[in-house]
Each structure stands twice: as structure tokens, then as C-alpha cells.
N, C-alpha and C positions, 0 to 999 in steps of 0.2 A: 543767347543760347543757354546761357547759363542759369536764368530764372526756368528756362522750362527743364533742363536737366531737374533743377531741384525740386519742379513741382512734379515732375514724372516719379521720383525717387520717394518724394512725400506720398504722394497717391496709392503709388505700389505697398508703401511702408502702411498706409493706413488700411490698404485690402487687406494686407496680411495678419494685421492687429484684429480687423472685426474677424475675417476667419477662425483666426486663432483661437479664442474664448471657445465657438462649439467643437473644433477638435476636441479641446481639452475636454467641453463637457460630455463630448461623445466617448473619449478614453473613461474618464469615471462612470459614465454610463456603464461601458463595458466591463467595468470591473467591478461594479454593483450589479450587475449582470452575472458575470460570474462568481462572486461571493454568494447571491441569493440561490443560484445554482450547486454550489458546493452545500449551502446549509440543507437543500431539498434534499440531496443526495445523501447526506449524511441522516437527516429524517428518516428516510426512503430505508435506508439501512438499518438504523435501529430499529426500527419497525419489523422489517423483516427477519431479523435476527430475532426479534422478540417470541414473532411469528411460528419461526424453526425449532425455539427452544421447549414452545407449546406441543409442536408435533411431535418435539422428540421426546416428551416428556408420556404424550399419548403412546406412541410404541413402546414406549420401555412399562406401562400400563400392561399393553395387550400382550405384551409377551408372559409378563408376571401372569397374565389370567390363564394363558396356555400352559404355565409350566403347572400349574395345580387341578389334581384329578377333580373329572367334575362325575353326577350320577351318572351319567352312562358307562365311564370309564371303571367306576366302583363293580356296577353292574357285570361286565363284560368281564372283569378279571374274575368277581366271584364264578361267574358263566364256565369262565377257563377252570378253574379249579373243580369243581362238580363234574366237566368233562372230562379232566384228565381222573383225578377218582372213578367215575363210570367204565372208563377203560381198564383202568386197574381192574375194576371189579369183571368186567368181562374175563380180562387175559386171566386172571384170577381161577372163576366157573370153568374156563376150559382147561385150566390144568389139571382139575378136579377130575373132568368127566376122562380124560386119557389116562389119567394115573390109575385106572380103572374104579374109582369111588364114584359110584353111582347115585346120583337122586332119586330122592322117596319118592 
């Protein structure tokens, strides 16, 4: 009984040894797995940060072109001034004609 105790004990001991190697290589697998996953992610990131830096570089762009008057705005202000001058000049005439000084 006791050669087969030890060949059952050996047998079991030698399933366990060939198993063993691909555990292991499946544990390094998994962590060369997720090492090649951390490098993606950290890719993936700078990339996108690069990305963000580009856009935000574009709005602080567009904003600088909105803050500076462009032709129409030139336009429109002179507009304003000629009008509020016209006004004057009306309320102006009619002070004229009630102050009783008449036109030629």
C-alpha cells in the first residue's frame, strides 16, 4: 500500500508542477496585459491633453478676435455719432422756430 500511496502522491505532485508553469504564465500574461493597458491609457491621455491644449488655445484665439472692433462695428459707431449730431441739430431748429426767430 504503500508504493501506491507514493506513486498517487508523486502523480498528483507532477499534475501540479506541469499546471503550475501556465498559471504562472497566465499571471505574467495578465500583468503584461495590464502594463500594455496602463501605457495605452496613458497614450490615450497625453494625446488628449495635447488635444484640449490645441482647443483651448483656439478659444482664447477667438475670443481675442471678438474683443477687437472690426468694420462694421467702426461703421455703426460712426452711424451713432452723425445720429445723435442730427438730433442735436433738429432739437437745436426747433428751439429756433419757438424762440420766435424765424426762417428766411
Amino acid at each position: 500500500m504503500t508504493s501506491i500511496k507514493k506513486s498517487v502522491v508523486i502523480g498528483i505532485l507532477c499534475l501540479f508542477l506541469a499546471v503550475l508553469p501556465d498559471a504562472l504564465c497566465a499571471q505574467d500574461l495578465q500583468e503584461n496585459n495590464a502594463q500594455d493597458a496602463i501605457a495605452l491609457i496613458r497614450e490615450q491621455n497625453s494625446k488628449l491633453a495635447g488635444e484640449l491644449r490645441r482647443i483651448h488655445r483656439e478659444i482664447a484665439a477667438l475670443r481675442a478676435d471678438f474683443d477687437k472692433p472690426d468694420v462694421k462695428d467702426v461703421f455703426g459707431g460712426i452711424g451713432y455719432i452723425f445720429g445723435l449730431c442730427g438730433v442735436a441739430a433738429f432739437v437745436a431748429a426747433r428751439r429756433k422756430d419757438q424762440h420766435g426767430l424765424k426762417r428766411p
